[in-house]
N, C-alpha and C positions, 0 to 999 in steps of 0.2 A: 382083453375086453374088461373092462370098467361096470363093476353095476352099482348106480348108486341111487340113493333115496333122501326124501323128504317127509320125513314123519312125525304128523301134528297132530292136535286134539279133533279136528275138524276134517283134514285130508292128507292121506297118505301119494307120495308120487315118487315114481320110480322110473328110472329110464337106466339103458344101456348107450357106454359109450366106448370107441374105438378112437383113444388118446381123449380129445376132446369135440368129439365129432359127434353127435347123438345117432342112434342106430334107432331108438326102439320108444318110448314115453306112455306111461297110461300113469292114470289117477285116478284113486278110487277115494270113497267116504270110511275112513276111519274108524266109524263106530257100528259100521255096516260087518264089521268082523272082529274076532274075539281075540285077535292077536296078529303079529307080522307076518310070521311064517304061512299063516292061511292068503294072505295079498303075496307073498312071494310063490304061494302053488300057483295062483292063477296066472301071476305076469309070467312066469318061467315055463310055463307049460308049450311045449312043442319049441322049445327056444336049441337051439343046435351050437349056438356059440359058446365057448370055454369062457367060464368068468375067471379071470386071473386077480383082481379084485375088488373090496367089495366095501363104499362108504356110505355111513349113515347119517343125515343130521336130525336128530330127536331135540323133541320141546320139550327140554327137561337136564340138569345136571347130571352128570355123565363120569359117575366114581368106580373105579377099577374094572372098566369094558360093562358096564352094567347103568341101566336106565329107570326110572321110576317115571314116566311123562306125566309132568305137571297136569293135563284136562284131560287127560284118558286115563282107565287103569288097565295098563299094557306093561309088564316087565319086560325089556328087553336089554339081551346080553351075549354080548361079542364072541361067546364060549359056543353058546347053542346057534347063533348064525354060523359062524365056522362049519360045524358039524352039518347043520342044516345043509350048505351050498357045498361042501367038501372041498372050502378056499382057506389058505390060510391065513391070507391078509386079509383081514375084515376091520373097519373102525368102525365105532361109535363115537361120532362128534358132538356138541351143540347144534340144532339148527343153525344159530345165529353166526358161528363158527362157518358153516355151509355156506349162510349168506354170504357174510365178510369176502372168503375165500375165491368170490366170484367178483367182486367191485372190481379187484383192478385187471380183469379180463373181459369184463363187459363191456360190448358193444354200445357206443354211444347211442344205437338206436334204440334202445332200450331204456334209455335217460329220459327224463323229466328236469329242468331246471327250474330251480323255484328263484334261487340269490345264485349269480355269476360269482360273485366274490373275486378276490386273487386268489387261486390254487397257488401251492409249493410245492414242487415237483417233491416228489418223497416223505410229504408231510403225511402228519398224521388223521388216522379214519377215525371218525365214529357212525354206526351202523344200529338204527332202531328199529324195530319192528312191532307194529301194531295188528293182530290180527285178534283171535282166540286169546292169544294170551299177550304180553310185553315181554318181546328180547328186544337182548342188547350186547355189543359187542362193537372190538376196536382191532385199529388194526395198528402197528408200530413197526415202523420201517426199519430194513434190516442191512440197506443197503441192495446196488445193482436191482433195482427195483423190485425186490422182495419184501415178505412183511410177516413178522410174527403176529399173527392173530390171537387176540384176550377173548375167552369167553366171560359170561357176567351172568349174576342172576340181579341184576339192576334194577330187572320191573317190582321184585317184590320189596324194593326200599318204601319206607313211608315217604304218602301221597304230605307232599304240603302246601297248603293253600296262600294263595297272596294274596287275596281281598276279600269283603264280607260273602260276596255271593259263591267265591269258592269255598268257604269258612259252610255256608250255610249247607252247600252239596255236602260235605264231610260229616256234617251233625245229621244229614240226612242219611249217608250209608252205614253213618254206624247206627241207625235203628237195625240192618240187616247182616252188616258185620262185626264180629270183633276188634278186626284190625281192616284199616285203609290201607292197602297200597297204592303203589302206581298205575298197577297190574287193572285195580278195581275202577277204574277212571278211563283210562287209554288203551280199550279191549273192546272186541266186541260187544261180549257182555258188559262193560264198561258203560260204552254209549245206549245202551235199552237202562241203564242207572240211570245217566245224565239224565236219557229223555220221560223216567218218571219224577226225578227230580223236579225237572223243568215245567212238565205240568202242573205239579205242587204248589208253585211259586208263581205261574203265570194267570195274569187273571183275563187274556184273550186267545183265541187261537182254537184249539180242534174240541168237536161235542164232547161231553160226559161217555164215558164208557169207551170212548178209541181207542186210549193206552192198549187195555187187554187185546184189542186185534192186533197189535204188533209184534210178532213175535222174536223177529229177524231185526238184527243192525241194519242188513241191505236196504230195508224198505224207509228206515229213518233217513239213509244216504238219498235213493230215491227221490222221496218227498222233500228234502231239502234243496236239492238239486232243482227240482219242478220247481219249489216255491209255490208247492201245494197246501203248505202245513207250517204255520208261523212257530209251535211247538219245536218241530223239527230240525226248523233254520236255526233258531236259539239253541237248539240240542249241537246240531252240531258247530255254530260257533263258538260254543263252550268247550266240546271237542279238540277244535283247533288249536283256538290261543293255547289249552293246557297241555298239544302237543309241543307247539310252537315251544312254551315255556322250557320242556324238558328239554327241548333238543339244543337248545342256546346254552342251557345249563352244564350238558355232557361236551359241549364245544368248548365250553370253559374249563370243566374240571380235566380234560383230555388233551386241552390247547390242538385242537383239531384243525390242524390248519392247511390240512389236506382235503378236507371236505367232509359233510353230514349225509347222509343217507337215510333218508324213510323206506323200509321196506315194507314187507308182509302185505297181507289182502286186503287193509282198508286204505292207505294210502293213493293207491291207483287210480280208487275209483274216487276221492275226492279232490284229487289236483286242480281244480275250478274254485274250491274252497281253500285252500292253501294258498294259490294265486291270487285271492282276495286282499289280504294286507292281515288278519286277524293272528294269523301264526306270522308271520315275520313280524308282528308286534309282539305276541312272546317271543321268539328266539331273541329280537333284539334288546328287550327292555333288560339289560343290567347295568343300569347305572353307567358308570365311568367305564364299561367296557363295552359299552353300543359301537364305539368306532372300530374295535378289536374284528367285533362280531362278523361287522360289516362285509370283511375281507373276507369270511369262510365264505365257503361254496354247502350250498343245500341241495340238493339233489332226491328225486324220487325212482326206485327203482322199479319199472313198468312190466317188467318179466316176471311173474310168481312163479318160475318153474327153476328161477338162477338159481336157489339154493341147490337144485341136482349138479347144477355146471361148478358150484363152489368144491360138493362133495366128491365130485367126478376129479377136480383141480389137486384137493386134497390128497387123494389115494394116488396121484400120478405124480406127487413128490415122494414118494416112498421106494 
């Protein structure tokens, strides 16, 4: 038996599996507890199966079986799960790692098609993830349809703008940060930016004093969606194209020509907005390589639970 996990700023999930079969799945709130091992008393409680073992994927760089996750302050470390579950194979992965590890065992039902592209059998992945935070991660064919998986901390590159009104969002977050990432832009917390940005700048749209009732990214997705909130629709068309933008970009720099992958919690729920044309006008716009682009395949992953299936995947090559 297999126990594996998914461990973010936001939601912790864990399931058991037998090969790759799920047995067992619960998800809890992250911050609702002061550490892993207290979400492992409760999902392990009254459990009678032998865990043989045991993978993690954390949001967060992952140096010598030890974790510091980027939007929680959780230490977690490979030495004290061990002891904790009394297994000896335990890992600590990347999330994004988790993800990746799942693409090419998931079920097309599960798929989202944005751009059909040409796929190449064997080609190479790249794999983003917008939720809480920005991962990112690739996959590199290894042969017999296998794939060395890259973990990345890619989200925290600097955010760079390609025209005035992105220029202006930038002079806007650095009144609140030091530094712009990517991270600061194409996040949760990211989009409640944009959409005070957007307000700042727009001179129609929702009354004086809304902003502060919005506390949740959901409810910006929400009302963009309705076409409740002209604020909101600009929040997240801006969203879009400067995913759109990035994911064209790492298609370039990775010759990804096995396919793009949106993952994590916000992509799923705006696939009506991606399907619009505003992100495949970023992914596509570079220059002399729009015809290149053309050919990748973009893809949305509609499962938020795959990363358990990636880490489950992981541990059962060992």
């Amino acid at each position: 038996m297999i126990l594996a996990g998914d461990i973010g700023g936001t939601k912790t999930n864990l399931a058991l599996f037998d090969n790759t079969t799920r047995i067992k799945e619960k998800r809890y709130i992250s911050q609702d507890f002061t550490c892993i091992e207290k979400i492992l008393d409760d999902f392990l409680e009254g459990n009678d199966c032998k865990i043989e073992k045991a993978c993690f994927g954390v949001a967060g760089p992952v140096v010598n079986g030890k974790c510091s996750l980027t939007n929680l302050s959780w230490q977690i470390e490979a030495s004290r799960l061990k002891e904790k579950l009394g297994v000896d194979s335990v890992w600590l992965i990347n999330d994004l790692v988790a993800m990746a590890s799942a693409i090419p065992i998931l079920d097309s039902e599960y798929i989202e098609v944005i751009q059909s592209g040409t796929p190449v059998a064997d080609g190479r992945i790249s794999v983003i993830s917008a939720g809480t935070g920005l991962g990112q991660a690739f996959l590199i064919p290894a042969g017999n349809g296998k794939y060395i998986v890259l973990d990345s901390e890619g989200g925290h590159c600097d955010f760079s703008p390609r025209n005035k009104l992105e220029s202006e969002l930038l002079f806007f977050l650095q009144k609140n940060y030091s530094r712009i990432s990517l991270e600061r832009v194409l996040s949760g917390p990211g989009l409640l930016d944009i959409y005070g940005f957007i307000r700042s700048v727009s001179n129609d749209g929702d009354s004086p004093g809304k902003f502060e009732s919005i506390a949740y990214p959901a409810s910006i997705v929400e009302k963009a969606i309705a076409k409740s909130s002209p604020v909101c629709e600009q929040t997240l068309q801006l969203f879009v194209s400067l995913y759109g933008a990035l994911a064209g970009n790492l298609a370039l720099q990775y010759l990804s020509n096995g396919g793009v992958y949106l993952a994590g919690g916000i992509a799923p729920k705006i696939v009506p907005l991606l399907q619009e044309g505003d992100f495949m006008e970023g992914f596509l716009s570079k220059g002399r390589f729009e015809k290149y682009l053309l050919e990748i395949p973009v893809k949305v992953v509609m499962d938020e639970s795959a990363p358990l299936l990636g880490a489950a995947q992981y541990a059962s090559t060992f």
